[in-house]
N, C-alpha and C positions, 0 to 999 in steps of 0.2 A: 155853218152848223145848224141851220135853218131845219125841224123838221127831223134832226137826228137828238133820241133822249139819250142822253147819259146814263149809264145802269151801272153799279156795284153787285159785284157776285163775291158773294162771302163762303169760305167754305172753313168747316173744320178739316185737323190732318191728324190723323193718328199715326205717329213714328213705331215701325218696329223694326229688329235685326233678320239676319239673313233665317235664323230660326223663328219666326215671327211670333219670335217675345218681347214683351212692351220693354221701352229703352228711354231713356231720357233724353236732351234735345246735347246733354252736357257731353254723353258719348259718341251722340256722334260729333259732334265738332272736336272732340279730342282725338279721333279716328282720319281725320284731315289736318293733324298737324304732329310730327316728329317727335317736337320736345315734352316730354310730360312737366305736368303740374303748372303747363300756361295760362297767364290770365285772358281771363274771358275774352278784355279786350283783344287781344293778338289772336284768340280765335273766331271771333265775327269776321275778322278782318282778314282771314286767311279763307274761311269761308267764303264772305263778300268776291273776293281775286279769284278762288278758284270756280265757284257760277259763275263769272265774266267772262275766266278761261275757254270754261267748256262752251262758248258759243264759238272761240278763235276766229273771233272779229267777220263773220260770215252771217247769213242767213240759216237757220236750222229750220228743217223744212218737215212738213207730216208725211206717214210712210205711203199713201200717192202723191204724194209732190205738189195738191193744190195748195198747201196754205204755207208759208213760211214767217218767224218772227226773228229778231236781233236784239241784243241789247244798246241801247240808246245809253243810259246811265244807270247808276247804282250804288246806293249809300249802304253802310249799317251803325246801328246804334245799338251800341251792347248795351248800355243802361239798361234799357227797354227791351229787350231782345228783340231787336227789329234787322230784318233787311228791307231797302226799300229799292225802286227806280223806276224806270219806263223805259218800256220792250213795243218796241215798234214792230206791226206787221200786218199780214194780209194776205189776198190772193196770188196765184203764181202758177206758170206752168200753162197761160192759155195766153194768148196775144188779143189785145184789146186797145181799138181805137179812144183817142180823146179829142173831143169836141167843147166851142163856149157851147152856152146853152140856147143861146140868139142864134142860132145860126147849126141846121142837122148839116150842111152842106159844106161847111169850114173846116176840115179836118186838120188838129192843130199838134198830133203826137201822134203815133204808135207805141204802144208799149207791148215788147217782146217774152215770146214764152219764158226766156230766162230771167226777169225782172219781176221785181214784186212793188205791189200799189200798197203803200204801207198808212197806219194808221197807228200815233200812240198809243199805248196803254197802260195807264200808273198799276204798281203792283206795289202789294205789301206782305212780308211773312214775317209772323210772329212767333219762335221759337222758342218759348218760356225754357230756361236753363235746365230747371228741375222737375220735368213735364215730359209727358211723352207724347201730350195733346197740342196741338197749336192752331193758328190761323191762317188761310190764305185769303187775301183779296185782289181781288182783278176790276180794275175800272173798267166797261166796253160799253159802246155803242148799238149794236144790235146783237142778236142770236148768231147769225152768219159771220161772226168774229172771231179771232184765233185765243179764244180763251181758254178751251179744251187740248190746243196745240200747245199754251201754256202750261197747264198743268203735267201735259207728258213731259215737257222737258224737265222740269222739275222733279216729277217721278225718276224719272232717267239720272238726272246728276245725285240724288238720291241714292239708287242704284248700283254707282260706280264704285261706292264705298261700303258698299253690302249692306245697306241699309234698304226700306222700302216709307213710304208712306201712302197712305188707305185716307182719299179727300174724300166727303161729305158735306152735299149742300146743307147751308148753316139752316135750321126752320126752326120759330121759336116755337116754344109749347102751345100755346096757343091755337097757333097754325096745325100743329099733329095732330089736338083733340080733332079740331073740326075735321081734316082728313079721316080720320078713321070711323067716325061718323059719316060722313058725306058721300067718300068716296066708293066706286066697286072697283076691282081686277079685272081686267074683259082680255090681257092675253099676256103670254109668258112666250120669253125669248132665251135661248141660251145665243153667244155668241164668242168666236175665238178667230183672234189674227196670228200668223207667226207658227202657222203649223210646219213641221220641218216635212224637208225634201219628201221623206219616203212616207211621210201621211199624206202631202199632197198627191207624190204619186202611185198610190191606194187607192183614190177617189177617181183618179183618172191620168193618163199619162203626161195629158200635154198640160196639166194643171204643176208638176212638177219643180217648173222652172220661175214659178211665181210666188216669190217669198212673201209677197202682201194680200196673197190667196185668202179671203176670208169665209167661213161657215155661218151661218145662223140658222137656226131651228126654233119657228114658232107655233107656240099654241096657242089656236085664236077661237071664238064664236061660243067664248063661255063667258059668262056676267055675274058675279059672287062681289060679296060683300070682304070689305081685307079683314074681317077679324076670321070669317071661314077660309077664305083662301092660305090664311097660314095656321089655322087649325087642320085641313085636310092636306095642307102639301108634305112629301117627304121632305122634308131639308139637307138629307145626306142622299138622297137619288131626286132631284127634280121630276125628272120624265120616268126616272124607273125602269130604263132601257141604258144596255151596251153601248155607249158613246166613244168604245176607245177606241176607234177607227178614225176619230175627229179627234182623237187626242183630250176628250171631253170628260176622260174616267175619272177627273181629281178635280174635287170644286174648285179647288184654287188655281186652275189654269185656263179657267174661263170667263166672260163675262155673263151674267143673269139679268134681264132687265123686265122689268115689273110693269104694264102699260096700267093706268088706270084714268078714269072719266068722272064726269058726273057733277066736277067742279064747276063754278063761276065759271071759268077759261078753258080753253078747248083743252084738247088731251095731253097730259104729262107725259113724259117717263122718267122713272129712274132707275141710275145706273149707278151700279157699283161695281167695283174691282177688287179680285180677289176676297177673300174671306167675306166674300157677300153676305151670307146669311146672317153674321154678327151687323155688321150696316144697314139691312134692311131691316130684320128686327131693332137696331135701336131706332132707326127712324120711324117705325109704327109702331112699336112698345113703349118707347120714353116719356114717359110723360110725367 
């Protein structure tokens, strides 16, 4: 571990329904189990089994195939409303020599494009019963870790039960005042994966057959301060142009990502998903 920091990424999660009205954490756990009027405990716990399920004892992997994660174990504590465990994972889908480190000329393994070089990662969600807001945390290692792999899956089994949840890096207020002071905007991205068949094959023919076909469209080589940049921007047209060829015509079926500078540390970004606008503004409005 010489040399690798530990890092905790906290995020908030807003739960809504498939009509993306605010829901409590109580319906959907009562949406994952048959009997009404069960207690809480019999619903963590059917919960807890069925996120286990959904991995079916396999690798779940991201939609290019580099990074894949599993579940290793998994608690819950209803008192608390907690799930917890650790999701082991990593890279995948490129073959990769291993070597000691005394020695470039000892070739001690191969490992194959269908194998993955795994790394723990303690996780924790907090689904407060009577909340529609919660928490997630992910222990990792560096940037280049399958954190973001974690949170789709979790969106995903979310998902299967027509539910969604909308994650947000945790910032205290502190941290926003000085952001919104400090920072400027220097460029705006729309971005969308998952365009079907016949918008891919609009853009081009031989693009067709590639379900993980991605768009981004940026606008770069402008420097504003963030209280102008969301005082001059539309909020219901970003660019103000016909995106429905990109399937781009409905803010919620996009991603929006905000680049901005100017901080202590090199350049951020953030990213939201879906109903961006309400998550962007709270995270530069809140205070």
């Amino acid at each position: 571990m010489a040399g690798h920091t530990l890092r905790l990424n906290i995020y908030t999660i807003a739960l809504r329904n498939k009509s993306r009205e605010d829901v409590n954490f109580r319906e959907f756990h009562n949406a994952l189990c048959e009997e009404e009027d069960a207690e809480k405990e019999k619903l963590f716990g059917i919960c807890k089994d069925r996120f286990l399920k959904s991995f079916q004892d396999k690798f779940v992997l991201d939609w290019n195939k580099t990074k894949g994660i599993a579940i290793k174990n998994i608690n819950c504590f209803p008192r608390q409303n907690l799930i917890d465990g650790v999701i082991i994972g990593g890279t995948t889908g490129i073959e990769q020599e291993v070597y000691k480190r005394s020695s470039s000329n000892d070739l001690q393994d191969t490992i194959t494009e269908d194998q993955v070089t795994a790394l723990p990662y303690y996780f924790k969600l907090w689904m407060p019963y009577n909340s529609s807001v919660g928490v997630l945390m992910v222990q990792s290692y560096t940037d280049a870790g399958v954190v973001k792999l974690v949170q789709e899956k979790i969106k995903h089994f979310f998902r299967e039960y027509e539910f969604s949840i909308l994650i947000l890096p945790h910032v205290t207020d502190s941290y926003k005042d000085y952001f919104k002071k400090n920072s400027r905007v220097s460029q705006l991205a729309l971005s969308k994966t998952r365009l079907s068949e016949k918008a891919r094959g609009a853009l081009n023919e031989m693009f067709a057959d590639f379900s993980g076909l991605k768009v981004e469209i940026k606008v770069s080589g402008f420097n504003v301060s963030v209280d102008e940049f969301w005082k001059k921007m539309n909020t219901a047209e970003p660019l103000g142009a016909d995106l429905s060829e990109f399937e781009m015509d409905d803010k919620d079926n996009f991603d929006v990502i905000a680049t901005y500078k100017d901080l202590p540390v090199s350049n951020h970004r953030l990213n939201s998903q879906k109903t961006w606008i309400f998550c962007l503004l709270l995270f530069w409005m809140m205070i």
